[in-house]
DRENPA-3360 file (N, C-alpha, C; in nm, 2 decimals, always signed):
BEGIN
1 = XXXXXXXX = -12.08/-6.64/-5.85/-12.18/-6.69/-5.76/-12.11/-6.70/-5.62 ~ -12.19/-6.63/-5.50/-12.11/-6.65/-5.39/-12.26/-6.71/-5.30 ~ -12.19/-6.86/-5.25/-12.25/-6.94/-5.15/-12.21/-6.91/-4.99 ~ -12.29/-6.86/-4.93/-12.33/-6.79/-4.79/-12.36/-6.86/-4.74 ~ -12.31/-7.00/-4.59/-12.37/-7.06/-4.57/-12.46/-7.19/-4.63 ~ -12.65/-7.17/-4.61/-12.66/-7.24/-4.72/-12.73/-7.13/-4.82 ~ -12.71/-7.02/-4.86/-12.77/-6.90/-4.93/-12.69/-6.89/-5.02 ~ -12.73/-6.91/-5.18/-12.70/-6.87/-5.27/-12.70/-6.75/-5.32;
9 = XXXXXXXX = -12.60/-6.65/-5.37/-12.62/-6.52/-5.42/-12.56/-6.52/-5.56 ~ -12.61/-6.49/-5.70/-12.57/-6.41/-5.82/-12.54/-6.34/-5.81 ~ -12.45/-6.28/-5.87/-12.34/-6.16/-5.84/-12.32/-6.13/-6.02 ~ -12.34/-6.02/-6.06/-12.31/-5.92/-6.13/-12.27/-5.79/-6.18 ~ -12.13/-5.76/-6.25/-12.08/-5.62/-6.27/-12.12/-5.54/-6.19 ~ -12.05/-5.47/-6.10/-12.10/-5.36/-6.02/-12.20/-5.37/-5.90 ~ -12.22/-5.56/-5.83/-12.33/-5.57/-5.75/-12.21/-5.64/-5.60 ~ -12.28/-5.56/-5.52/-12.19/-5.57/-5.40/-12.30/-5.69/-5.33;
17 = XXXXXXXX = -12.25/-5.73/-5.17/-12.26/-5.84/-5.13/-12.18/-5.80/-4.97 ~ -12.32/-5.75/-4.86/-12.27/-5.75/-4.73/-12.27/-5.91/-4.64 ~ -12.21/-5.94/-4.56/-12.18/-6.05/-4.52/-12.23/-6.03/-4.38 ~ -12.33/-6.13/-4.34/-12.38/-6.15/-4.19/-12.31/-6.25/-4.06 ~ -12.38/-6.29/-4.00/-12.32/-6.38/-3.89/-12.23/-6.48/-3.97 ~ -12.11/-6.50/-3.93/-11.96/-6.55/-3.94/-12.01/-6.72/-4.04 ~ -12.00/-6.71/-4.07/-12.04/-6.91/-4.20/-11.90/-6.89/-4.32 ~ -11.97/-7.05/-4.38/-11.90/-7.09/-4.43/-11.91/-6.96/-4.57;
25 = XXXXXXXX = -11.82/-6.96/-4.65/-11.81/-6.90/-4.82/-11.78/-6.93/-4.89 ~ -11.83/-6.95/-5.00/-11.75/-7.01/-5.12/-11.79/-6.91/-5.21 ~ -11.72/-6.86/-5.29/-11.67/-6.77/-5.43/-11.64/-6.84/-5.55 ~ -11.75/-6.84/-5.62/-11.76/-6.95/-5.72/-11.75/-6.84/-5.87 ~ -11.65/-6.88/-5.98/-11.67/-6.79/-6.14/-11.71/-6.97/-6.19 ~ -11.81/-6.99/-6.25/-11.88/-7.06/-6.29/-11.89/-7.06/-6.49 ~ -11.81/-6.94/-6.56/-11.85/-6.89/-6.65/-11.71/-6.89/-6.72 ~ -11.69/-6.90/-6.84/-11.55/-6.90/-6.90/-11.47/-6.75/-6.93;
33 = XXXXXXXX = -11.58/-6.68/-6.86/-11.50/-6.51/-6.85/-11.40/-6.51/-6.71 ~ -11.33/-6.41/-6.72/-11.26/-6.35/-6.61/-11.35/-6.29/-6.51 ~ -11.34/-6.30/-6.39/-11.36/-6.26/-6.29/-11.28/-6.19/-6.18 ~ -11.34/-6.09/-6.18/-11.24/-6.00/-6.07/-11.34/-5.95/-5.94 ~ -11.28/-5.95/-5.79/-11.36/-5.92/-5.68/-11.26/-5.86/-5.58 ~ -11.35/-5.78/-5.50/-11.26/-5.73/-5.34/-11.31/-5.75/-5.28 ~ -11.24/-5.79/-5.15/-11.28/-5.82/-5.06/-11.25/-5.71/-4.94 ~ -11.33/-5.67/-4.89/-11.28/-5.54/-4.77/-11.32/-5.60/-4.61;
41 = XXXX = -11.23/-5.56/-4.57/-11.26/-5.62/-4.40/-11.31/-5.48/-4.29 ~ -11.38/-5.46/-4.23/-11.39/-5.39/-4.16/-11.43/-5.39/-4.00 ~ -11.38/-5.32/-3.89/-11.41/-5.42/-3.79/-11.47/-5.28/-3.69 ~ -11.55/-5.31/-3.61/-11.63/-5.20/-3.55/-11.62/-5.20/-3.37;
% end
């Protein structure tokens, strides 16, 4: 689960997640599996 601000997002296997105007994040594994994520920065 990634919290955007105040926007909740579900996040599963293989589902990406673009990021808007600059807020708070929180990256939440909620679930007794393993979780793995990247994070990429890119600047224009």
């Amino acid at each position: 689960m990634v919290t955007e601000g105040s926007e909740t997002h579900h996040r599963h296997a293989g589902d990406s997640l673009g990021f808007g105007l600059p807020a708070d994040v929180v990256i939440a594994n909620r679930t007794a599996h393993p979780c793995t994520y990247l994070v990429a920065l890119a600047r224009s």
